[in-house]
C-alpha positions in Angstrom: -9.1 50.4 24.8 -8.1 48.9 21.6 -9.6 50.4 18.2 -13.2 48.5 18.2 -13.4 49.5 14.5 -10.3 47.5 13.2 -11.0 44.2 15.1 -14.4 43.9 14.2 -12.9 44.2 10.7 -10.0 41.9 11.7 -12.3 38.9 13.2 -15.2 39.6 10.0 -12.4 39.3 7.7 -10.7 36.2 9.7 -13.9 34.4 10.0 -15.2 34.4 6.2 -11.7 33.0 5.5 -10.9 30.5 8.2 -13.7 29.6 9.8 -16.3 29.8 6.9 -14.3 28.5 4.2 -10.1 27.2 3.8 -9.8 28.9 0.4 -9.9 32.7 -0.1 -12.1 34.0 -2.3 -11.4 35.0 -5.7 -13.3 37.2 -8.5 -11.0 35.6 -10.9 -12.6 31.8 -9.6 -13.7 31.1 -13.4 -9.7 31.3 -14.3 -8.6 30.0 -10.8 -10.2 26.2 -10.5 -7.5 24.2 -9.0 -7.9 26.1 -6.1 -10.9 24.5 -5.5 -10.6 21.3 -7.3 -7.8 18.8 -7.8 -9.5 17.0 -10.3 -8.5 20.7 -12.8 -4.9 19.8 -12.8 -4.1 18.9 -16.3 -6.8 20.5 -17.7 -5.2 23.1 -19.9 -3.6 20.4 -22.2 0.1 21.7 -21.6 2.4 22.9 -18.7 0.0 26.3 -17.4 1.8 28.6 -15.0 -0.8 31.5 -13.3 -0.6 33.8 -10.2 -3.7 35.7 -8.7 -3.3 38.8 -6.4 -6.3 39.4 -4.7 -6.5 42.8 -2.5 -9.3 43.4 -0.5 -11.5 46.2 1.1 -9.4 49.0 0.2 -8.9 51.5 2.5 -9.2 49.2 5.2 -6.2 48.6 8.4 -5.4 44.8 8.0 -7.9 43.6 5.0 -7.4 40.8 3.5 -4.3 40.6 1.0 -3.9 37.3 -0.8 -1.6 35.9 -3.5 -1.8 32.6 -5.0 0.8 30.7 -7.6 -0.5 27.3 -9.6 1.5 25.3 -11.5 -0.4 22.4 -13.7 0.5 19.9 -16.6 -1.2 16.9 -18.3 1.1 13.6 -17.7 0.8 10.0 -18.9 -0.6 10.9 -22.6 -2.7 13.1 -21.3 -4.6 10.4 -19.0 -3.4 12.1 -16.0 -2.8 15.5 -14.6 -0.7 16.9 -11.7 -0.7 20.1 -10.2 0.3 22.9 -6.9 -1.2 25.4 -5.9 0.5 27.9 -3.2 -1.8 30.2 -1.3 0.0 33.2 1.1 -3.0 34.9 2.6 -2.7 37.9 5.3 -5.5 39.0 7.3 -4.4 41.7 10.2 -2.4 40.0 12.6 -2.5 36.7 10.6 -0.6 34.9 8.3 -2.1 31.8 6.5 0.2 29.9 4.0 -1.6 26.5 2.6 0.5 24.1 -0.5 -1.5 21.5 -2.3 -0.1 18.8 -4.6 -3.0 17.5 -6.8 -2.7 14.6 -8.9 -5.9 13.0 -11.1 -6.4 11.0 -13.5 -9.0 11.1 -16.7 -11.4 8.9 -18.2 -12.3 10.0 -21.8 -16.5 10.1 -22.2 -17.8 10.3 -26.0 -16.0 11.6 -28.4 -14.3 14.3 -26.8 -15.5 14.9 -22.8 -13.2 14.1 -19.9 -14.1 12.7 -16.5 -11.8 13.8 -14.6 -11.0 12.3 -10.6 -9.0 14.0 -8.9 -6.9 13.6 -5.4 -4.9 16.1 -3.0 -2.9 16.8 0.0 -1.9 19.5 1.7 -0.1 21.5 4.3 -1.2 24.6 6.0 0.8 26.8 7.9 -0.8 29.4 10.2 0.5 32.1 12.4 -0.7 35.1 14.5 0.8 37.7 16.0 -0.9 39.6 18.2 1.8 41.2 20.0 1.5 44.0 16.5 -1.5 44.9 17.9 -1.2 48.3 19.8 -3.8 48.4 22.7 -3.7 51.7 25.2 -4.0 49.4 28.0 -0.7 47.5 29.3 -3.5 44.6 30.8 -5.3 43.7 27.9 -6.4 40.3 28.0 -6.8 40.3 24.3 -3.3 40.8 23.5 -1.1 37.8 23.8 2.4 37.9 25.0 3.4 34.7 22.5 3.2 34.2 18.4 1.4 31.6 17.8 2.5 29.2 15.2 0.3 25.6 13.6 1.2 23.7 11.0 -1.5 20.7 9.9 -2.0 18.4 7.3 -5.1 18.3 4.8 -6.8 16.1 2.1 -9.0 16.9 -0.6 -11.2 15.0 -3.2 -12.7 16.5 -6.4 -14.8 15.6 -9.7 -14.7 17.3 -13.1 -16.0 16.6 -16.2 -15.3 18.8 -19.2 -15.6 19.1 -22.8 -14.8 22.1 -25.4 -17.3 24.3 -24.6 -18.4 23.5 -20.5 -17.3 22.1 -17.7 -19.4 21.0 -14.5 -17.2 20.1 -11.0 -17.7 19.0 -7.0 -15.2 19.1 -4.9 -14.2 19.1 -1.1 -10.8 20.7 -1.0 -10.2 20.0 2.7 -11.3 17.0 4.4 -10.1 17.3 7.7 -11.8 19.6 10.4 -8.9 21.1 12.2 -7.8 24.6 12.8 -4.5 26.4 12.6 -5.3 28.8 15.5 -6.5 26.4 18.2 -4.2 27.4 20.9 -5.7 31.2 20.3 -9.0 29.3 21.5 -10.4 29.7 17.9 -13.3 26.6 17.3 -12.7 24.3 14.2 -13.0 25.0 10.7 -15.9 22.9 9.0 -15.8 21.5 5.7 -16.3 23.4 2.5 -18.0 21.7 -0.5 -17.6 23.3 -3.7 -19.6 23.2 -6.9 -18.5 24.7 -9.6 -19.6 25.0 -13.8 -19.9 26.9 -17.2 -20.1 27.0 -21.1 -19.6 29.0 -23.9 -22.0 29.4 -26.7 -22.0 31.5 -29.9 -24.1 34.7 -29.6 -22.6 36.2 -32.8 -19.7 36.5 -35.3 -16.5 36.3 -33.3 -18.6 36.7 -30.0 -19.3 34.5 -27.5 -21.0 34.5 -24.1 -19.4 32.5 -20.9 -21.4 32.5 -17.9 -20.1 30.6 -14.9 -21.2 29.7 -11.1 -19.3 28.7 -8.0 -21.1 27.3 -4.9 -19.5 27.4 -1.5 -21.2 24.9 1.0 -20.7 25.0 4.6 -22.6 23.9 7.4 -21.3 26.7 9.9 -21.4 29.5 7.5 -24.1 31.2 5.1 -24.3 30.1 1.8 -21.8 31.8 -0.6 -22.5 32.1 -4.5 -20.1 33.9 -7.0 -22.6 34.3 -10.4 -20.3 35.6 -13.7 -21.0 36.3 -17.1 -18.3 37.3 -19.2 -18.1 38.1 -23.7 -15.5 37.3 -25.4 -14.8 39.3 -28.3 -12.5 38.0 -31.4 -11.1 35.0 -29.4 -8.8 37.6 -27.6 -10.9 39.9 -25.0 -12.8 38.9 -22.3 -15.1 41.8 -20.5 -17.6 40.5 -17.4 -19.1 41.0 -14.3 -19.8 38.9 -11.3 -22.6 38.8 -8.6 -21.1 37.7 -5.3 -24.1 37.1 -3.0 -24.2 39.5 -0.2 -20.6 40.7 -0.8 -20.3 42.6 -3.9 -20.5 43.4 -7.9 -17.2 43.1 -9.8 -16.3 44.3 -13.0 -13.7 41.8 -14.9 -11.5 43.0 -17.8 -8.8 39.9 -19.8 -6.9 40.1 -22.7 -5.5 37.0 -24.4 -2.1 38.4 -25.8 -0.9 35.2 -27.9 -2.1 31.6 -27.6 0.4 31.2 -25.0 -0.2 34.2 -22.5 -3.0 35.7 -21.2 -3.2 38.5 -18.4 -6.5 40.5 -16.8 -8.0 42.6 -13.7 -11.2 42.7 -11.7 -12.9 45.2 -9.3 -15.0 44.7 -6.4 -17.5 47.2 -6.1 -18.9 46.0 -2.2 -22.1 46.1 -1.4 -22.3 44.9 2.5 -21.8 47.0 5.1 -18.4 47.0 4.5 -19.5 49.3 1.9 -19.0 52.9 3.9 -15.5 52.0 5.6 -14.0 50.7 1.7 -13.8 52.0 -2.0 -13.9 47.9 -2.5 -11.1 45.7 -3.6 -9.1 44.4 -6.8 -7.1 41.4 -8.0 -4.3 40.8 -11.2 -4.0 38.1 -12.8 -1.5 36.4 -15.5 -1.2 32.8 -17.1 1.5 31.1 -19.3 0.8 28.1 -21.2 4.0 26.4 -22.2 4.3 25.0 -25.7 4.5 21.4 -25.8 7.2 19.1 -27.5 6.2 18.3 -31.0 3.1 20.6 -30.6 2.7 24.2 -30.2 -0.9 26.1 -29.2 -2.5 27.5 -32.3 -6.1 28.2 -30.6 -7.4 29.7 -27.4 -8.4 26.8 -24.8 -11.2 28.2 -22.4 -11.4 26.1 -19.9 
């Protein structure tokens, strides 16, 4: 008989991320939007280069171990954005890799808020392997002989409107209901809808409070709320916490070295029932904003 202890992990950890929602979760979400929304790209007001790696439920055999690379730039005097966004996620015996091209394009409202629409598509490549699996019985039905290997298509839609100090977004990264592990006899994943906001205001000299909110919407899963509230402290450190409902309480630590790069960690302290089986989880995070022709970054952009 197999190891009951890993597979209920295995299928917990496989479900929240396939079946309940496309994209991985991320504490870094507040720094990490055009994973959710194609209607970000652009947004940073030069070429912005970032990577996130998430891992998750230390401690754990086959957790959750996720690294994602966006790439995003303003085009067409800055009435247009485009952007990817590459996603390698490993869950026990399966591998999840997912590209999206985004493309929008912005309306300007007032004197200095953007209404962003936003458009994407993407590929998804799935694979599972369960022949890795080490059962004690030769005739375990569980294991299969084959590696099975998907590859599907997906469209998204998004919304975003932002100024200097908010922004307020709805998206629904993945249109399609399909599922990469079909022929492992896995049911289809259901849409996600994702609403996202924040804003900065001044709570003293060279202090300022952030707080920030992303829903996750799905009618075959529970719904799913990361609450943060971060300080920023002389335009250059960034100290937090986040509330993820029903998951876990992360600590969130980011330092903006120049204008143009910008690196921080979080901490997972979890607080399901996952709690006596992991010492939690962590992610890194780094971001490069390239300085554009004729005009160089002299001031921290927050959104």
């Amino acid at each position: 008989m197999m190891n009951k202890i890993i597979i209920s992990i295995f299928f917990l950890g496989f479900f929240l991320q396939v079946n309940a929602q496309h994209n991985p979760q991320f504490t870094h979400f507040m720094f990490n939007k055009l994973l959710y929304n194609p209607a970000y790209a652009g947004n940073r007001d030069a070429l912005a280069a970032s990577a996130v790696y998430r891992n998750q439920w230390l401690g754990i055999e086959g957790a959750p171990v996720t690294l994602n690379f966006n790439v995003h730039t303003p085009l067409a005097g800055d009435r247009a954005g485009v952007g990817l966004s590459v996603v390698a996620d490993k869950i026990g015996v399966v591998n999840t890799t997912f590209a999206t091209l985004s493309y929008n394009y912005r309306v300007p409202v007032g004197e200095t808020a953007k209404l962003s629409l936003g458009l994407s598509g993407r590929l998804e490549h799935g694979r599972m392997d369960f022949t890795q699996l080490d059962g004690a019985d030769q005739g375990d039905d569980f294991i299969m002989n084959n590696i099975s290997n998907q590859v599907r298509p997906n469209f998204g839609v998004g919304v975003f409107l932002s100024d200097n100090n908010y922004y307020v977004g709805v998206s629904l990264p993945t249109i399609l209901e399909n599922t990469l592990y079909s022929e492992a006899g896995f049911e289809s994943v259901y849409r996600t809808f994702y609403a996202m906001g924040a804003v900065v205001l001044d709570v003293a000299k060279n202090v300022k409070f952030k707080p920030a909110v992303l829903l996750s919407i799905n009618p075959n899963a529970p719904f799913d709320m990361d609450l943060n509230a971060s300080f920023l402290f002389m335009e250059a450190l960034w100290v937090g916490g986040t509330y993820r409902l029903g998951d876990s309480v992360d600590a969130l630590l980011q330092y903006q070295f120049t204008p143009n790069l910008r690196a921080g960690m979080a901490y997972d302290f979890t607080t399901s029932e996952l709690r006596a089986s992991t010492a939690g989880g962590f992610e890194l995070m780094v971001e490069y904003l390239f300085d554009r022709k004729n005009r160089q970054l002299t001031n921290i952009r927050y959104f």
